[in-house]
C-alpha positions as CSV (number, residue, x, y, z in Angstrom):
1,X,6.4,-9.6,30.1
2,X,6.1,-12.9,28.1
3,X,8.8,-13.3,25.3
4,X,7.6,-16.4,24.0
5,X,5.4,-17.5,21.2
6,X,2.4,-17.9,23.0
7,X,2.0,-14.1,23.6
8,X,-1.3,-13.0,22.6
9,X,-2.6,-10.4,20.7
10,X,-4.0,-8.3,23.2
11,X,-0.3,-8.6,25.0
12,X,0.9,-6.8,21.8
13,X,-1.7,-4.3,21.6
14,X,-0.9,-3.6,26.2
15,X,2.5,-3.4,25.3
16,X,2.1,-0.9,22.3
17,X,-0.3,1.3,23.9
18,X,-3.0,0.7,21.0
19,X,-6.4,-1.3,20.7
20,X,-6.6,-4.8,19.5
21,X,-8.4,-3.1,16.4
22,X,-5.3,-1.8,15.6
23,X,-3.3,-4.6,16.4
24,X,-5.5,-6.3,13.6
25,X,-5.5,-3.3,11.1
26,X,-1.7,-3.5,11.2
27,X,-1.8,-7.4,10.7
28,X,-4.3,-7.4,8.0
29,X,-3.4,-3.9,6.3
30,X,-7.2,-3.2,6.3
31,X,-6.2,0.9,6.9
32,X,-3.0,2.5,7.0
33,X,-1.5,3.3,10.4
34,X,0.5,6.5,11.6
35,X,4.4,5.7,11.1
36,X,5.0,6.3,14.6
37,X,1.6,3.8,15.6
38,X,2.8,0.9,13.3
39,X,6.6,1.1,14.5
40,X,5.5,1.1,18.4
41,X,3.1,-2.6,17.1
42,X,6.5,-3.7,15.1
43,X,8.4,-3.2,18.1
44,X,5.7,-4.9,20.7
45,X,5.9,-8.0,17.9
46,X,9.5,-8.5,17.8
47,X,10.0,-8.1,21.8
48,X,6.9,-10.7,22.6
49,X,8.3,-13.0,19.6
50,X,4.4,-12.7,18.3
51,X,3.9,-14.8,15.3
52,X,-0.4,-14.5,14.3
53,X,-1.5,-18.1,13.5
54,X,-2.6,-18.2,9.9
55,X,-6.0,-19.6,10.4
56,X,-7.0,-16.5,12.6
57,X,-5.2,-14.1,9.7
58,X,-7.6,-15.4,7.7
59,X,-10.4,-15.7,9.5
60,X,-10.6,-11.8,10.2
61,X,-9.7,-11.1,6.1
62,X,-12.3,-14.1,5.0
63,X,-9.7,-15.3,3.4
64,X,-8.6,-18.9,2.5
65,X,-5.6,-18.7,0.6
66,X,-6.9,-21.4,-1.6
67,X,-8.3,-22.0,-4.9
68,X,-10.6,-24.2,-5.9
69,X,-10.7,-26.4,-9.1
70,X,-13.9,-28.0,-10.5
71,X,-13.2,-30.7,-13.0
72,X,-15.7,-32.9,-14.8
73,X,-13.0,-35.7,-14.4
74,X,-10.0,-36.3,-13.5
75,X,-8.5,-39.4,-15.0
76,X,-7.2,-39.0,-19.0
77,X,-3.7,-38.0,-20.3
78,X,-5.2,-34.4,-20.9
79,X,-5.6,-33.2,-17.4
80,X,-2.1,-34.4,-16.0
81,X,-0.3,-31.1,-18.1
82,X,-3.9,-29.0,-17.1
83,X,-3.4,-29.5,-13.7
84,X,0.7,-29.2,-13.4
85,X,0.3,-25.6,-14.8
86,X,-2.8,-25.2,-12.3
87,X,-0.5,-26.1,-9.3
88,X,2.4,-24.4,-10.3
89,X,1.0,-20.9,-10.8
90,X,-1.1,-21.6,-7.5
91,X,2.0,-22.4,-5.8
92,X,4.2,-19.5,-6.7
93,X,1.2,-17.5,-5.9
94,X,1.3,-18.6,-2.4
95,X,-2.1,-20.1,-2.4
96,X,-3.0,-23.8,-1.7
97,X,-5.4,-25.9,-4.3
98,X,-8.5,-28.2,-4.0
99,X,-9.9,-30.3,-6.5
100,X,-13.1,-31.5,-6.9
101,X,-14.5,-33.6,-9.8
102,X,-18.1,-33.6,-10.6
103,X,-20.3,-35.0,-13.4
104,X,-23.4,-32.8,-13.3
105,X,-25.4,-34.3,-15.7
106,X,-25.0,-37.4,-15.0
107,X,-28.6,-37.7,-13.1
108,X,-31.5,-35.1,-12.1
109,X,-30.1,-34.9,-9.0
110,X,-28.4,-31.1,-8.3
111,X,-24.7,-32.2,-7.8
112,X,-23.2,-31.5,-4.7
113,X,-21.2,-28.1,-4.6
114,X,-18.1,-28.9,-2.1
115,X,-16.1,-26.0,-3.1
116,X,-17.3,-22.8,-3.0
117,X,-17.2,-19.0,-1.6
118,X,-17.2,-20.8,2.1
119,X,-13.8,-22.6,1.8
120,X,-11.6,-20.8,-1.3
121,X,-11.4,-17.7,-2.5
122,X,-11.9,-18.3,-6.3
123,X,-12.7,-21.2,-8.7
124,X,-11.7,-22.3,-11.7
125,X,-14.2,-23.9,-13.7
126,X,-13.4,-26.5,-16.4
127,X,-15.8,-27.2,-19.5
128,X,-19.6,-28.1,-18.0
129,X,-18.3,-28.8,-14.6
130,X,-20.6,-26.3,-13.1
131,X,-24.2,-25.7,-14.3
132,X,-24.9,-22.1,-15.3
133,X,-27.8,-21.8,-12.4
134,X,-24.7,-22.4,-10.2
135,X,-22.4,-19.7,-11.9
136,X,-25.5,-17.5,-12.1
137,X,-24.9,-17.8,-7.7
138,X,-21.5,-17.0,-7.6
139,X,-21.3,-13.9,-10.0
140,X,-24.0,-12.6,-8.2
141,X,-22.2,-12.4,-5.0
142,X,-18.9,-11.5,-6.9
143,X,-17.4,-14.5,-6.2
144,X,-14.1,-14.7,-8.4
145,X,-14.6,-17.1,-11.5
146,X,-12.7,-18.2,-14.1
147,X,-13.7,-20.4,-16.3
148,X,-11.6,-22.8,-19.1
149,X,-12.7,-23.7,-22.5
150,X,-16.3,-22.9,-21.9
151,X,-17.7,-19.1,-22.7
152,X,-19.7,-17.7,-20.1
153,X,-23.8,-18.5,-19.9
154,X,-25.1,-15.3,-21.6
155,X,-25.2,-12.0,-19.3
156,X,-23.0,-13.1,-17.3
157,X,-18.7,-11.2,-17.4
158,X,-17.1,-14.0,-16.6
159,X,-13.6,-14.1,-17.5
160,X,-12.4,-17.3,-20.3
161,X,-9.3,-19.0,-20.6
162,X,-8.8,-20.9,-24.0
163,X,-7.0,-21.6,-27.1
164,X,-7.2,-21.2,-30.5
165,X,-9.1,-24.2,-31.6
166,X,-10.2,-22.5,-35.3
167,X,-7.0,-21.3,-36.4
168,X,-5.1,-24.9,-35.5
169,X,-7.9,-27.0,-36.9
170,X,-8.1,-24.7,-39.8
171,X,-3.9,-24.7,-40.9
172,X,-4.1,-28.9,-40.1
173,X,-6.8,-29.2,-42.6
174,X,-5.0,-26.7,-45.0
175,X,-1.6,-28.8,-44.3
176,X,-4.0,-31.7,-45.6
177,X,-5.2,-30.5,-48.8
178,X,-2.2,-28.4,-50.0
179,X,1.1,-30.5,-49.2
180,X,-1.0,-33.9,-49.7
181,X,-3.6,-33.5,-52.0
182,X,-6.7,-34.5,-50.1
183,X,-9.9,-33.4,-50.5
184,X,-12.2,-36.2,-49.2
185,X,-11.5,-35.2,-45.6
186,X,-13.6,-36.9,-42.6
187,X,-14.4,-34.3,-39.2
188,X,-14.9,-36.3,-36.2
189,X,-17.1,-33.8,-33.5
190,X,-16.5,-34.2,-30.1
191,X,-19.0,-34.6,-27.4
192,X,-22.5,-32.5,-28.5
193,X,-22.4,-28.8,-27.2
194,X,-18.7,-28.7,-26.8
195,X,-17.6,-25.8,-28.0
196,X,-13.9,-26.4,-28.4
197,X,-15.1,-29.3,-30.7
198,X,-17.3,-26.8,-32.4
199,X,-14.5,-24.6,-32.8
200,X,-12.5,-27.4,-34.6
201,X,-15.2,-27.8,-37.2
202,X,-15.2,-24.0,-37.5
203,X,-11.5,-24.2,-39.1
204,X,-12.4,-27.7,-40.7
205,X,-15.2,-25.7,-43.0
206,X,-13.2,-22.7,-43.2
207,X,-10.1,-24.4,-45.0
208,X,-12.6,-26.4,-47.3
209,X,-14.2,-23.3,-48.1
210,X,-10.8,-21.7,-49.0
211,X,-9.7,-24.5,-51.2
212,X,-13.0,-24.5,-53.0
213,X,-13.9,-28.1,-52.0
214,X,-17.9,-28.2,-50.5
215,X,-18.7,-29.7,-47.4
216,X,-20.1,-33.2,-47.5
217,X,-22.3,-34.0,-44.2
218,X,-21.8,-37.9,-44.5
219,X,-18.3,-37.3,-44.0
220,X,-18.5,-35.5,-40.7
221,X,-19.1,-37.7,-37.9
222,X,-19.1,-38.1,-33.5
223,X,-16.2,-39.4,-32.6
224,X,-16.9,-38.0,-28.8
225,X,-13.3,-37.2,-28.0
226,X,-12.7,-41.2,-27.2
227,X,-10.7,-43.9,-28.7
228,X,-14.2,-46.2,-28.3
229,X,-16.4,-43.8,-30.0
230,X,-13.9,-42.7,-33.0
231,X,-13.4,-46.4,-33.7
232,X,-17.1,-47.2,-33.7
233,X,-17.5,-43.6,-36.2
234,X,-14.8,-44.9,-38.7
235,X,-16.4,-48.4,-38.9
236,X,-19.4,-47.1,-39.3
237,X,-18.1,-45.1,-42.7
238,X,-16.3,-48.0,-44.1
239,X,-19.3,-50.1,-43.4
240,X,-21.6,-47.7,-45.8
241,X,-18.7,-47.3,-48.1
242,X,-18.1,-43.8,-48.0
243,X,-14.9,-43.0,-49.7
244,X,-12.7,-40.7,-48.0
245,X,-8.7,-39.8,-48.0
246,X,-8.0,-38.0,-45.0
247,X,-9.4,-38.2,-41.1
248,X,-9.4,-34.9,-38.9
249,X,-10.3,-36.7,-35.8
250,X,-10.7,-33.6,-33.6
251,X,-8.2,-34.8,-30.6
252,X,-5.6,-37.5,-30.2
253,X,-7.8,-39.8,-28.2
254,X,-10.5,-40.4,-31.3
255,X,-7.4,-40.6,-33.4
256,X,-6.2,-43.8,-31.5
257,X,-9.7,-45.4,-32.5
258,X,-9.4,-44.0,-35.8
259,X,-5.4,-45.8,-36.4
260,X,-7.1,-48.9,-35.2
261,X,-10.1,-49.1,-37.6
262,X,-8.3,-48.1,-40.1
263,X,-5.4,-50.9,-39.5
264,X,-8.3,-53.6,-39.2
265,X,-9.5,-52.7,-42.7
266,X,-6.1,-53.0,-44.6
267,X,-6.0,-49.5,-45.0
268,X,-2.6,-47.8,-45.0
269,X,-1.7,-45.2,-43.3
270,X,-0.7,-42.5,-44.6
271,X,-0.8,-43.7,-47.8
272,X,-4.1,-44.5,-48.1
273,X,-5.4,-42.6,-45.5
274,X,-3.8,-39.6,-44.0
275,X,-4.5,-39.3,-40.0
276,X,-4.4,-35.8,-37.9
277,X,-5.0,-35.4,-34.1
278,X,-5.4,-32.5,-31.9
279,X,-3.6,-31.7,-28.7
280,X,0.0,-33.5,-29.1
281,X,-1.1,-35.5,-26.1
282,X,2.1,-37.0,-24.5
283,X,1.7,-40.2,-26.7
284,X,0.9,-38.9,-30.2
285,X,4.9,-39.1,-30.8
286,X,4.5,-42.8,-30.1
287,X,1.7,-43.8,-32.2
288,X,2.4,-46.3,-35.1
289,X,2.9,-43.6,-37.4
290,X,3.8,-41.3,-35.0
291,X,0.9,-38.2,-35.1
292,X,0.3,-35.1,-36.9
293,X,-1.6,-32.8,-34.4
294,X,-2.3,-29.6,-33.3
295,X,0.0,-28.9,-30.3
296,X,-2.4,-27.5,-27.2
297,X,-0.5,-25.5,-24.8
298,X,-2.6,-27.5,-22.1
299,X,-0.4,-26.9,-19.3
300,X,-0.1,-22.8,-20.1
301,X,-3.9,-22.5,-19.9
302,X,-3.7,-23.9,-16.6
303,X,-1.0,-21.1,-15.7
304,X,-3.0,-18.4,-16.9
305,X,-6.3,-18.9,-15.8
306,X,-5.0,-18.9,-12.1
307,X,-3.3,-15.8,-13.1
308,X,-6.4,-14.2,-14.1
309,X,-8.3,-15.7,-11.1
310,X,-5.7,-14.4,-9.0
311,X,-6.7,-10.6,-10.3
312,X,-10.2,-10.8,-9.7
313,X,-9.5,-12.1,-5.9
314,X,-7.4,-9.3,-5.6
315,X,-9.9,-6.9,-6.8
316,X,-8.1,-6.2,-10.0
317,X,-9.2,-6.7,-13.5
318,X,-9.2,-10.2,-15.2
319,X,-9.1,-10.2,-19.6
320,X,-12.6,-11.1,-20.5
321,X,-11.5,-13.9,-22.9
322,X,-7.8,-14.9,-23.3
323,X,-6.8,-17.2,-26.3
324,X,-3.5,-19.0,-26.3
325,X,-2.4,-19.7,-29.6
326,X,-1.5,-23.3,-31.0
327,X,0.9,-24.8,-33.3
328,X,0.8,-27.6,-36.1
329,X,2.9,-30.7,-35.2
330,X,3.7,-32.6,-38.7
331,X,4.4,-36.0,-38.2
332,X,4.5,-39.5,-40.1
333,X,0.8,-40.0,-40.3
334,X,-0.5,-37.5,-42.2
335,X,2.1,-38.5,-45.2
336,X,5.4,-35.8,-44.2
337,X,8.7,-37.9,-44.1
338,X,9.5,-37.1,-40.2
């Protein structure tokens, strides 16, 4: 009898008196076993030191063990804590991660799909990194999704990881107006349909609103979620003199652009002009002042969306929309003595 590990798994199921079907129920748990059945396999297993390969576990379960991550991008400050909590809850999970990056809309062309229900058992979908005809596919073959700071296209339950992009920009904007007495306060959007950015305006016009102080259009403006385009907003303001006392810049990126313009026109900050971010990205401490933000728990929404993806690919239950909540980081530039 061979006692090595090349036995087989028809040498198990000879020795054990059973079928290979059984040999594979046992491995795979696909139907329970009499006790007496499964101890005679356990036994044939240890005495023929038979070790399944993993590839042929999976291939009779269709299973990959991995998950797949779909980014827009990869490169930026903001993905480095986004992906760390992806990895880490993937790991202790015990399944393995691929990445892919994509820019869909960049062209006409259908973007490739390298990642799918062929080679992972579940995605996770970042903001517009998959096109809805695509996620239309894979919920219609139950494919586990999960998808991050992006609802799901209409009729479709797929469950959402975000955070709680309202409430922070809402208390930053009411730190603005009641500790420092501002009330000419410029928003600066992110990209167009993004909804966290649309979010942040949400909480921008609510604290307005609550402080009685109307909304004035010229003083919201694209800053794009980019250090280029929040520069070339601010210029733009102080070029047509609008007067203003405060910047929301909508994420620490546009508020580099927004120091810089600022600093170029002898403004000072924060006494002229007080300056908030959002994220606490890992170098709003060290910005000249130092950052007030709205601290996103970027690496946590990471964790829990593979959670949650991990539910549905066990045939569980995922939360159809799970909100982290975020906390105000007061710092030098938006006037507090830190």
């Amino acid at each position: 009898m061979k006692t090595s590990n090349n036995a087989t798994i028809r040498d198990v199921a000879r020795l054990a008196g059973v079928s290979v079907a059984t040999i594979s129920r046992y491995l795979n748990k696909t139907a329970p076993l009499a006790a007496e059945t499964a101890e005679r396999v356990r036994s044939a297993m240890e005495e023929l030191n038979f070790s399944p390969h993993p590839a042929a576990r999976n291939l009779a379960t269709k299973r990959t063990n991995t998950i797949g991550l779909v980014l827009p991008e990869i490169g930026g400050d903001y993905y480095t804590p986004l992906l760390r909590g992806i990895e880490a809850a993937s790991s202790e999970s015990g399944f393995d991660l691929l990445i892919h990056s994509t820019r869909p809309h960049q062209s006409g062309n259908r973007p490739r799909r390298p990642l799918n229900e062929h080679n992972t058992d579940g995605l996770l979908v970042f903001t517009d990194a998959l096109d809805t005809p695509e996620l239309t596919r894979l919920n219609s073959i139950g494919f586990p999704v999960v998808l991050m700071h992006q609802s799901a296209p209409e009729s479709l339950k797929i469950p959402v990881v975000t955070i709680e992009n309202q409430s922070g920009a809402y208390h930053i904007v009411d730190h603005l107006i009641t500790a420092h007495n501002r009330r000419r306060i410029v928003f600066l959007r992110g990209p167009e349909k993004n909804e966290d950015s649309d979010a942040r305006e949400l909480g921008y016009r609510q604290a307005l609103k609550q402080h009685g102080i109307p909304v004035d259009p010229s003083l919201i403006a694209r800053g794009g979620f980019d250090s280029t385009g929040a520069y070339q907003g601010i210029k733009d303001l102080l070029t047509r003199d609008i007067q203003f006392d405060a910047v929301f810049s909508g994420d620490d990126d546009s508020a580099i652009g927004v120091l810089d313009a600022l600093k170029q026109a002898g403004l000072r900050i924060p006494e002229d002009v007080s300056v908030a971010g959002f994220d606490d990205s890992i170098f709003a401490g060290l910005l000249s002042p130092p950052l007030t933000t709205v601290r996103a728990p970027i690496e946590a929404v990471g964790h829990e969306a593979v959670h949650q993806l991990i539910r549905l690919i066990r045939g569980e239950d995922a939360d159809p929309v799970t909100t982290i909540p975020t906390e105000v980081i007061l710092r030098r530039s938006c006037g507090c003595d830190f």
